[in-house]
mmCIF file of the N, C-alpha and C atoms, coordinates in Angstrom:
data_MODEL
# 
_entry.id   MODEL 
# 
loop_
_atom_site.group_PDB 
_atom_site.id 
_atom_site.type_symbol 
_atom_site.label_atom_id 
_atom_site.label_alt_id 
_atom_site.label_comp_id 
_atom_site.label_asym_id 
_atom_site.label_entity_id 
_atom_site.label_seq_id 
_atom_site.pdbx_PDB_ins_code 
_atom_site.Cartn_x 
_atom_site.Cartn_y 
_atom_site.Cartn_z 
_atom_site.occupancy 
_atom_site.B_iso_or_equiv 
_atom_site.pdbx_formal_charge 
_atom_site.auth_seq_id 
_atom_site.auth_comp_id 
_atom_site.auth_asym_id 
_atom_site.auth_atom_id 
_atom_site.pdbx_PDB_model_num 
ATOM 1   N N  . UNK A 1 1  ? -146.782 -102.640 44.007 1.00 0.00 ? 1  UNK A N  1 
ATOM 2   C CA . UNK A 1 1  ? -147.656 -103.376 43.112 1.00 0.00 ? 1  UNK A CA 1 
ATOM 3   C C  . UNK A 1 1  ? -147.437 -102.883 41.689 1.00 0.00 ? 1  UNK A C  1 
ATOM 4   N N  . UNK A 1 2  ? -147.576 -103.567 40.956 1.00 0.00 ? 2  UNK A N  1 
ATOM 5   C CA . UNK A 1 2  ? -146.946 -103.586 39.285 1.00 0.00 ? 2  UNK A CA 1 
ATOM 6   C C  . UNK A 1 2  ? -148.008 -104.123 38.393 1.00 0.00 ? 2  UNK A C  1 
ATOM 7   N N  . UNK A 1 3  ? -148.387 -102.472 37.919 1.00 0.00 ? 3  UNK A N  1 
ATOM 8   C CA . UNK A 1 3  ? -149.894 -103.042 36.988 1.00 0.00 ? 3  UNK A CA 1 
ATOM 9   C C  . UNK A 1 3  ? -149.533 -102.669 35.359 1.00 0.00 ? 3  UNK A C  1 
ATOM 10  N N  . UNK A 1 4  ? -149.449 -104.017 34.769 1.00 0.00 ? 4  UNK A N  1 
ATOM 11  C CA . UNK A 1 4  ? -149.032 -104.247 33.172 1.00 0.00 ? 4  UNK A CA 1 
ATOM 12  C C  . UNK A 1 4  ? -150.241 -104.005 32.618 1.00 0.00 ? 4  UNK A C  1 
ATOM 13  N N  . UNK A 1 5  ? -149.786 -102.924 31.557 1.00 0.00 ? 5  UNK A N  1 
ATOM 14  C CA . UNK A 1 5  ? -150.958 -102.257 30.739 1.00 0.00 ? 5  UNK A CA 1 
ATOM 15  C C  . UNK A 1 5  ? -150.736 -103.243 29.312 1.00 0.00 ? 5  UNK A C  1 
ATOM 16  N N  . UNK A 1 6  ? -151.753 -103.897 28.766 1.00 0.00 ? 6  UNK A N  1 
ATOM 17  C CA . UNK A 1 6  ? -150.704 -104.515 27.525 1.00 0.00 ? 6  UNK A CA 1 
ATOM 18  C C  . UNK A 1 6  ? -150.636 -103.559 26.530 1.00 0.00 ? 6  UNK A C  1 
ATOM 19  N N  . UNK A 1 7  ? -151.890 -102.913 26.382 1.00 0.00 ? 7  UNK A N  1 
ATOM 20  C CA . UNK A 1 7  ? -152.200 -101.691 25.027 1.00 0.00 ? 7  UNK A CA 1 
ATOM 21  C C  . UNK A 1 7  ? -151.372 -100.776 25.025 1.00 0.00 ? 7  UNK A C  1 
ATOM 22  N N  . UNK A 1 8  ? -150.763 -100.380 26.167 1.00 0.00 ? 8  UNK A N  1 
ATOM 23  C CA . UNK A 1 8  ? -150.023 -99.355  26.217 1.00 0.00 ? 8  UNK A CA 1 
ATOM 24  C C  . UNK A 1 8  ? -148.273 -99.659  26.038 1.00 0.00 ? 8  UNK A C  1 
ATOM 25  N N  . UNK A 1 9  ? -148.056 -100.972 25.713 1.00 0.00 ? 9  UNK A N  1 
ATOM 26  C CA . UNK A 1 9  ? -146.521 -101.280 25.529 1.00 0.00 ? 9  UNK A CA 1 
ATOM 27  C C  . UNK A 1 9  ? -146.501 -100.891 23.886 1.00 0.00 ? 9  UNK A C  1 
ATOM 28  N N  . UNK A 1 10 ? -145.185 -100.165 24.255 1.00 0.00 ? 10 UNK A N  1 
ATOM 29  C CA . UNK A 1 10 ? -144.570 -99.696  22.870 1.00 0.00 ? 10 UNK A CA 1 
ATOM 30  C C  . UNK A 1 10 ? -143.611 -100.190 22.942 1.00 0.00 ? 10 UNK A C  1 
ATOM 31  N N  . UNK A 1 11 ? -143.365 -101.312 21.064 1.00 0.00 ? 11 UNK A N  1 
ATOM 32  C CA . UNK A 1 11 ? -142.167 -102.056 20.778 1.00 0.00 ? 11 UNK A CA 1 
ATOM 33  C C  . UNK A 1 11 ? -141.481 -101.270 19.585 1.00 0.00 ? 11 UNK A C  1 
ATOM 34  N N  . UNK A 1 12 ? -140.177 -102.035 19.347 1.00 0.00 ? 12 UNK A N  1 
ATOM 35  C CA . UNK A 1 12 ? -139.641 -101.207 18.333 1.00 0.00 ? 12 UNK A CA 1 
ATOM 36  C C  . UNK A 1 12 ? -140.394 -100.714 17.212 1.00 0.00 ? 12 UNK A C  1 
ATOM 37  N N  . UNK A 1 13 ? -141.572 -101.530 16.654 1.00 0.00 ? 13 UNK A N  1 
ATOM 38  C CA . UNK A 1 13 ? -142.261 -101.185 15.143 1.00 0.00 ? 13 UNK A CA 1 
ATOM 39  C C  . UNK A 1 13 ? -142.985 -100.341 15.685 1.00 0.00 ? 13 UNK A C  1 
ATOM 40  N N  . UNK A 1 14 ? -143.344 -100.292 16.664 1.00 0.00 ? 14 UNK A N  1 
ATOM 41  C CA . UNK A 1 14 ? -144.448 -98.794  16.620 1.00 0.00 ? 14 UNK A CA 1 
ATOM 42  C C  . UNK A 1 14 ? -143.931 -97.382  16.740 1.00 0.00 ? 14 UNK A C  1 
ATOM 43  N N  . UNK A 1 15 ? -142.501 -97.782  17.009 1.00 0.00 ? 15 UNK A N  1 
ATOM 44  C CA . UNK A 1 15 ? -142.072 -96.536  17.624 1.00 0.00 ? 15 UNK A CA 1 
ATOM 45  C C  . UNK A 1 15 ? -141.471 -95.927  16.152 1.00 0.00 ? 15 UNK A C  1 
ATOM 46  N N  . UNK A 1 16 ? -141.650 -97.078  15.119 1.00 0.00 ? 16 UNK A N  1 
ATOM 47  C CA . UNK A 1 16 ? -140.779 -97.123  13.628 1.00 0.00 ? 16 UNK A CA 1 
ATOM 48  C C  . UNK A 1 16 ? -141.327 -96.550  12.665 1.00 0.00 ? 16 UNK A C  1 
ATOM 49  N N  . UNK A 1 17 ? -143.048 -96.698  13.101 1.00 0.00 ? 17 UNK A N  1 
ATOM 50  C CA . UNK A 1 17 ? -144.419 -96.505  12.281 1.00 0.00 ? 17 UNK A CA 1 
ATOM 51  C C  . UNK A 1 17 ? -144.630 -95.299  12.961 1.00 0.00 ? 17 UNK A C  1 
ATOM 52  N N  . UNK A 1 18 ? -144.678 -94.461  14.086 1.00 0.00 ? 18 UNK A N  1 
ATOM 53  C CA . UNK A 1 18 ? -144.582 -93.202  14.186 1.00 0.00 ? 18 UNK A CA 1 
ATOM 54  C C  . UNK A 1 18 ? -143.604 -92.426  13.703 1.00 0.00 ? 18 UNK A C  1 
ATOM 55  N N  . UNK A 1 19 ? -142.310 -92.626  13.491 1.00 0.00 ? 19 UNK A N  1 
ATOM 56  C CA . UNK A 1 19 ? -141.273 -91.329  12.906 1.00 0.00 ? 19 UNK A CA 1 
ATOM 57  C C  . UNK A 1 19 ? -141.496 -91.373  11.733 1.00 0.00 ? 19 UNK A C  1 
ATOM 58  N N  . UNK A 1 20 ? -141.947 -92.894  10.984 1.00 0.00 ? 20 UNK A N  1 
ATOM 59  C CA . UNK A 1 20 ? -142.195 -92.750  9.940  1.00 0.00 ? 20 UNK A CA 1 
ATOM 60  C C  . UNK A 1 20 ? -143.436 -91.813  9.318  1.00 0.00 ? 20 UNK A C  1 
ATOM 61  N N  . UNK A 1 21 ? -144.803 -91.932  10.193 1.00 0.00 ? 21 UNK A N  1 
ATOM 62  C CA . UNK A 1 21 ? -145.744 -91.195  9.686  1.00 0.00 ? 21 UNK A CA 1 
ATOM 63  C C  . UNK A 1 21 ? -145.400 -89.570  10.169 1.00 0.00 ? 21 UNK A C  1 
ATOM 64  N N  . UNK A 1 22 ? -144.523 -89.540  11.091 1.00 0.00 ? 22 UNK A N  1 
ATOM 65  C CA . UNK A 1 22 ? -144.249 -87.766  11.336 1.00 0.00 ? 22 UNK A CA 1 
ATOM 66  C C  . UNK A 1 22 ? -143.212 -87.275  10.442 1.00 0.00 ? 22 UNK A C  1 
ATOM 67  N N  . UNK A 1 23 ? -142.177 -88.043  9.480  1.00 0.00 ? 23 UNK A N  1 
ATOM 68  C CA . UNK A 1 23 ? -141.332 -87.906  8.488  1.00 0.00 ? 23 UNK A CA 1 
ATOM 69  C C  . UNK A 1 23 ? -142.285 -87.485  7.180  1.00 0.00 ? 23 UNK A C  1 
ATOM 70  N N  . UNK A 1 24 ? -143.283 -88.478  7.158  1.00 0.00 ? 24 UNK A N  1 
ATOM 71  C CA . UNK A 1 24 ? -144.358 -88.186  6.068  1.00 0.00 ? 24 UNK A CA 1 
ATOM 72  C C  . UNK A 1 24 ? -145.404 -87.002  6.333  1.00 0.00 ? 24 UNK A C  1 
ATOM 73  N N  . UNK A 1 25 ? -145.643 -86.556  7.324  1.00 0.00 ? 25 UNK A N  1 
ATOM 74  C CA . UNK A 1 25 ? -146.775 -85.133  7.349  1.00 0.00 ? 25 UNK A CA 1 
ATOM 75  C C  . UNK A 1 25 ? -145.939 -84.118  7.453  1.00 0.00 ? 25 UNK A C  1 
ATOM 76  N N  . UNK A 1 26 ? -144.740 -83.662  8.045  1.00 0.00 ? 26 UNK A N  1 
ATOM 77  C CA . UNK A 1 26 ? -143.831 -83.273  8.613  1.00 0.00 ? 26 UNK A CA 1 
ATOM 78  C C  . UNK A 1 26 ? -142.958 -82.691  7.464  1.00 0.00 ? 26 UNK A C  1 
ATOM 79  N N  . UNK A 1 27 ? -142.203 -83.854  7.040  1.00 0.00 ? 27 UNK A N  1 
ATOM 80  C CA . UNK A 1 27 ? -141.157 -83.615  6.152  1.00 0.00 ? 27 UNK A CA 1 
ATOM 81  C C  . UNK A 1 27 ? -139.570 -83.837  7.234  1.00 0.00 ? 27 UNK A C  1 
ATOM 82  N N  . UNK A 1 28 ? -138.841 -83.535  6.476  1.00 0.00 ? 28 UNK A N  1 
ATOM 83  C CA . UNK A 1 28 ? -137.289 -83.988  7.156  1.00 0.00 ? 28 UNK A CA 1 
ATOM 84  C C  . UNK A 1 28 ? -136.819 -82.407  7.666  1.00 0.00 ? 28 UNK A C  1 
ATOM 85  N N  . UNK A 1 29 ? -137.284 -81.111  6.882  1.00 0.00 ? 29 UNK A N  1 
ATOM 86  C CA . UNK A 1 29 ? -136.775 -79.673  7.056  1.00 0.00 ? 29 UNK A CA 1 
ATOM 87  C C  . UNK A 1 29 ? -137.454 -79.490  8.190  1.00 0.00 ? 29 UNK A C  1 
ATOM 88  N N  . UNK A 1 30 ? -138.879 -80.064  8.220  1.00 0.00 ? 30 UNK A N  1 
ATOM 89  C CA . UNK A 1 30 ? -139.809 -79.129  9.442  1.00 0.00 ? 30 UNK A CA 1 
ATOM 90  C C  . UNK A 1 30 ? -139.654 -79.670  10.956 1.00 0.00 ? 30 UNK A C  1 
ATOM 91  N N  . UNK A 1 31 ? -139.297 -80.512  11.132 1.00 0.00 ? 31 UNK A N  1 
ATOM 92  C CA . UNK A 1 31 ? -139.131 -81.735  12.146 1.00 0.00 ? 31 UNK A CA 1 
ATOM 93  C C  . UNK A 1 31 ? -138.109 -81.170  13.218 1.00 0.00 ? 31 UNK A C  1 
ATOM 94  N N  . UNK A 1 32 ? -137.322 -80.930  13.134 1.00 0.00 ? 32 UNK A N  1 
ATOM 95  C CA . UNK A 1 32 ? -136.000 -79.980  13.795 1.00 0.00 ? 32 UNK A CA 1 
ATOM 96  C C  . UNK A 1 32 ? -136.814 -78.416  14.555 1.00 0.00 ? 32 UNK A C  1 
ATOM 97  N N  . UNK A 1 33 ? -137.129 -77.587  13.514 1.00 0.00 ? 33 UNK A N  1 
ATOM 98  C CA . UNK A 1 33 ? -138.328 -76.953  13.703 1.00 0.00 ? 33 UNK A CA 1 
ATOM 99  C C  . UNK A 1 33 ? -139.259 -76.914  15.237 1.00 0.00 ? 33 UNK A C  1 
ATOM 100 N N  . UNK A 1 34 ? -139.859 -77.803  14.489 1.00 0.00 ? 34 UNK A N  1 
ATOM 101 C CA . UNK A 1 34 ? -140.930 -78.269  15.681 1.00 0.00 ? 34 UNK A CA 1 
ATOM 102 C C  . UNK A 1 34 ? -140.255 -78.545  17.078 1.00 0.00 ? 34 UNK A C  1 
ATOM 103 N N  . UNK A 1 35 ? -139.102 -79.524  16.678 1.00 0.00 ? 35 UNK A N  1 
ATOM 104 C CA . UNK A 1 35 ? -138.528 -79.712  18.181 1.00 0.00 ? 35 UNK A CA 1 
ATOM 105 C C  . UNK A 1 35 ? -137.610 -78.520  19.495 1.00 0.00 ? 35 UNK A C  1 
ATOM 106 N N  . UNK A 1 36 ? -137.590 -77.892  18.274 1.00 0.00 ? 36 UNK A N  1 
ATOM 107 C CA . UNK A 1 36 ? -137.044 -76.444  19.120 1.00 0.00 ? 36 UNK A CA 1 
ATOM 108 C C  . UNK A 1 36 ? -138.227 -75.663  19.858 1.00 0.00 ? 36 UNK A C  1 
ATOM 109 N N  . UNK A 1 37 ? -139.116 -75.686  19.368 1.00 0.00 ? 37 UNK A N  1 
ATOM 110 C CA . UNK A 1 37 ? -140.452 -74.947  19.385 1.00 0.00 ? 37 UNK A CA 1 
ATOM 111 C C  . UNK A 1 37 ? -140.968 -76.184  20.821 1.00 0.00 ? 37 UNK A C  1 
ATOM 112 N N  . UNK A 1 38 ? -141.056 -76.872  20.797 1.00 0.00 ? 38 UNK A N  1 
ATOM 113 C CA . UNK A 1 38 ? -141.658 -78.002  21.796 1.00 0.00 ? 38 UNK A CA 1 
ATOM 114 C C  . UNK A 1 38 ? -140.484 -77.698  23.280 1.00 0.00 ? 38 UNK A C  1 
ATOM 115 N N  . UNK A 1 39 ? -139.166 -77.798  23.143 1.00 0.00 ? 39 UNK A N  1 
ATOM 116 C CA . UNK A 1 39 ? -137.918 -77.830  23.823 1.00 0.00 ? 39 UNK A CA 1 
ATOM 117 C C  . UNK A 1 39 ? -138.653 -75.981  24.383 1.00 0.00 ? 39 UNK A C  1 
ATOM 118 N N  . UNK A 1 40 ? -138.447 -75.486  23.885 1.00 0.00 ? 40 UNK A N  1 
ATOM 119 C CA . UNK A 1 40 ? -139.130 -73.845  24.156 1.00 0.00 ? 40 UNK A CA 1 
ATOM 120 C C  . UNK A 1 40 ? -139.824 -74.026  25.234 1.00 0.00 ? 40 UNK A C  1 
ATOM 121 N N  . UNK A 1 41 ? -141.335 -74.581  24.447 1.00 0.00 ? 41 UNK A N  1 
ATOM 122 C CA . UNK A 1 41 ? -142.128 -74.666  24.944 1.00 0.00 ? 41 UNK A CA 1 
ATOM 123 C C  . UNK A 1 41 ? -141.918 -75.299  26.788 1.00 0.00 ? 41 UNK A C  1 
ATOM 124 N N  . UNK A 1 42 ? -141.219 -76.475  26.827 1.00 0.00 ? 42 UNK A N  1 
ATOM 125 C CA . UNK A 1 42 ? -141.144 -76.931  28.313 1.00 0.00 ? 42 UNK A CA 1 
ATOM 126 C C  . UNK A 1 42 ? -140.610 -76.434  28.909 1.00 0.00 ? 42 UNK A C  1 
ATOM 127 N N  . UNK A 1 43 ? -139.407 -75.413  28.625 1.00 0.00 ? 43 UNK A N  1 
ATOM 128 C CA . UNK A 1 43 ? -138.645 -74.700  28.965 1.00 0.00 ? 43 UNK A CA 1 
ATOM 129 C C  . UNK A 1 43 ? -139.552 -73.570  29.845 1.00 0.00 ? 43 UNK A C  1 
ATOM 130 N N  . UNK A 1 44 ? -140.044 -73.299  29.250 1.00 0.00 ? 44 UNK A N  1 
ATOM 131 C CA . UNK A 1 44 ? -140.687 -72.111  29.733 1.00 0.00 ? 44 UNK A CA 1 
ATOM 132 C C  . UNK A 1 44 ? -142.229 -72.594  30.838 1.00 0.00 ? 44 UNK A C  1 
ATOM 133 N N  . UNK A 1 45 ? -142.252 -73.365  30.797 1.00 0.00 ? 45 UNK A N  1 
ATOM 134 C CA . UNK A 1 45 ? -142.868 -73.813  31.613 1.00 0.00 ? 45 UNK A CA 1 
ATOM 135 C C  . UNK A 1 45 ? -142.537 -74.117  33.097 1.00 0.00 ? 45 UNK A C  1 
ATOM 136 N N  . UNK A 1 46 ? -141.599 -74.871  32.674 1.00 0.00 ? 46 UNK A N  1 
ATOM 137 C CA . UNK A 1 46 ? -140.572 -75.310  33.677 1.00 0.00 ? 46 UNK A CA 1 
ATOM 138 C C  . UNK A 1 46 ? -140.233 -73.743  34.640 1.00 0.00 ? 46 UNK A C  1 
ATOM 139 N N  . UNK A 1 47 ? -140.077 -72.720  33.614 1.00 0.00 ? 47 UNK A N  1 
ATOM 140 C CA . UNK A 1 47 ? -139.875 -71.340  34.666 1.00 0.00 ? 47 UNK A CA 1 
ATOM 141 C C  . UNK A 1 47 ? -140.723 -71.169  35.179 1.00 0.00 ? 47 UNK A C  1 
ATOM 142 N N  . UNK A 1 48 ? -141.914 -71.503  34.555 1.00 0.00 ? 48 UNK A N  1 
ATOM 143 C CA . UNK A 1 48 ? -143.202 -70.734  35.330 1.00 0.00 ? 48 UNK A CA 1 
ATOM 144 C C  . UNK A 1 48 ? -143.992 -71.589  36.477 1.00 0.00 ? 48 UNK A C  1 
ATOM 145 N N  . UNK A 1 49 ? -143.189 -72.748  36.913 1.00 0.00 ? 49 UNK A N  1 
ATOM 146 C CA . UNK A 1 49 ? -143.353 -73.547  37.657 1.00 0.00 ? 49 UNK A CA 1 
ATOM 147 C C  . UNK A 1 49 ? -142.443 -73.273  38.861 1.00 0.00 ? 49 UNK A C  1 
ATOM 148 N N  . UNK A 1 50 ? -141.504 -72.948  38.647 1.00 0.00 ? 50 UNK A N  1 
ATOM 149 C CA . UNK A 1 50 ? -140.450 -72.397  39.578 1.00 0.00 ? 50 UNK A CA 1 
ATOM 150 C C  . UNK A 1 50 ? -141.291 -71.232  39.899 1.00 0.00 ? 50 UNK A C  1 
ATOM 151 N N  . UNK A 1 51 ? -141.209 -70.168  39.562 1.00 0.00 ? 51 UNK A N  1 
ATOM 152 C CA . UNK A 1 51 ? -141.793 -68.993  39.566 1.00 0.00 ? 51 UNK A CA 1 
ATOM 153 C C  . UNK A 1 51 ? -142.857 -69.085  40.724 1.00 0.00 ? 51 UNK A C  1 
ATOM 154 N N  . UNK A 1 52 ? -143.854 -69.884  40.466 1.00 0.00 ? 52 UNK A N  1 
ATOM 155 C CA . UNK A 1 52 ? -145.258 -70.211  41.065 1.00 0.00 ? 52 UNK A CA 1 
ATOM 156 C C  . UNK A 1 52 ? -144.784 -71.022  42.515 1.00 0.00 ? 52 UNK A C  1 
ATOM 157 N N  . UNK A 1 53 ? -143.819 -71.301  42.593 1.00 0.00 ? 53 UNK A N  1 
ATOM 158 C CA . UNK A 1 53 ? -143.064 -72.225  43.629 1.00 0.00 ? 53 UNK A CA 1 
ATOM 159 C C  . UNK A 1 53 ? -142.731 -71.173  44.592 1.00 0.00 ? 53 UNK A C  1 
ATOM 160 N N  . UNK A 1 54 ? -141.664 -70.429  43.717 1.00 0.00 ? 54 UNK A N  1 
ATOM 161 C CA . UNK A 1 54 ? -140.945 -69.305  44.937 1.00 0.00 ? 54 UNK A CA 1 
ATOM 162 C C  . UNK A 1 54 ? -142.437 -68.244  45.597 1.00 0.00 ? 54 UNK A C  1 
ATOM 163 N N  . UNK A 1 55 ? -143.286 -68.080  45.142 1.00 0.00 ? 55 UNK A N  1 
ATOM 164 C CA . UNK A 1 55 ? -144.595 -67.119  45.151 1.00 0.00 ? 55 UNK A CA 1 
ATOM 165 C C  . UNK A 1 55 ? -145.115 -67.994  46.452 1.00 0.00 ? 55 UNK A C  1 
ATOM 166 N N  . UNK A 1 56 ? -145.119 -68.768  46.117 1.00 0.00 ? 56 UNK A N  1 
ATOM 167 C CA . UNK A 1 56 ? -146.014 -69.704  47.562 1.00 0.00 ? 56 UNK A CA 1 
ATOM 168 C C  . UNK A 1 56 ? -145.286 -70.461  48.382 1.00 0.00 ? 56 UNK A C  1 
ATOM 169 N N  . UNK A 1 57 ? -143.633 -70.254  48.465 1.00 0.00 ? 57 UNK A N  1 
ATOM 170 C CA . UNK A 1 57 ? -143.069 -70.321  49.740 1.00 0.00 ? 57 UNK A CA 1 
ATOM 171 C C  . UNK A 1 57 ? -143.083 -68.803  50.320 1.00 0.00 ? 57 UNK A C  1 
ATOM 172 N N  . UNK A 1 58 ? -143.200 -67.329  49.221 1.00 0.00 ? 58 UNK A N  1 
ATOM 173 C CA . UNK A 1 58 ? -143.100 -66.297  49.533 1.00 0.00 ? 58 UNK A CA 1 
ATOM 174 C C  . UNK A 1 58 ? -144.613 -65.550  50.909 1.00 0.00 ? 58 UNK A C  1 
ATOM 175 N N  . UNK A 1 59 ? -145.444 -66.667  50.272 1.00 0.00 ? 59 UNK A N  1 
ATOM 176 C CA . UNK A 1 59 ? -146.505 -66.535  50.780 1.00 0.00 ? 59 UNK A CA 1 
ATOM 177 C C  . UNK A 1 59 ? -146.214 -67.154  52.517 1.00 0.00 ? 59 UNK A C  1 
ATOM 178 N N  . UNK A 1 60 ? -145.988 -68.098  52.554 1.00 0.00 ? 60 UNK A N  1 
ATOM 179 C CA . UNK A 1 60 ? -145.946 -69.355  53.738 1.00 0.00 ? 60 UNK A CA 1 
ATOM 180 C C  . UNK A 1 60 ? -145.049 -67.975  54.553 1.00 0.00 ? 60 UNK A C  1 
ATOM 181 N N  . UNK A 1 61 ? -144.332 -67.440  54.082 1.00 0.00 ? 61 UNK A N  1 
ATOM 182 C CA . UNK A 1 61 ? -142.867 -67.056  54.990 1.00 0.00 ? 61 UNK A CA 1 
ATOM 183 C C  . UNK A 1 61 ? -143.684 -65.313  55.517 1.00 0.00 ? 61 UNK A C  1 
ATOM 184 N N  . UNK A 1 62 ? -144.385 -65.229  54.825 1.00 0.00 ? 62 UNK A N  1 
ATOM 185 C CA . UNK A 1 62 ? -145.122 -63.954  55.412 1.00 0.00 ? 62 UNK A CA 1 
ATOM 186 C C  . UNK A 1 62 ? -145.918 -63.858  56.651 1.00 0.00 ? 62 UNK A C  1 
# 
């Protein structure tokens, strides 16, 4: 079953009107920045999800 959200479709102009307003609070230097810091951020999550994974098959196998 296939449930169409309409509010939630994103077309090209919105997606045009966001880089634009994150170019404008942001700037063009800080933007790169941020995305390393975000990329980090999941990164490390992503371990600590694994991590929490191997712990509670470690558990099951005991």
């Amino acid at each position: 079953m296939v449930v169409l959200v309409p509010f939630l479709a994103i077309g090209p102009w919105q997606i045009a009107i966001v880089v634009m307003v994150v170019l404008l609070l942001f700037g063009g230097k800080k933007i790169p920045e941020l995305m390393r810091g975000l990329g980090s951020g999941i990164k490390e999550f992503k371990d600590a999800s694994k991590e929490d994974d191997k712990k509670i098959e470690e558990k099951k196998d005991s």
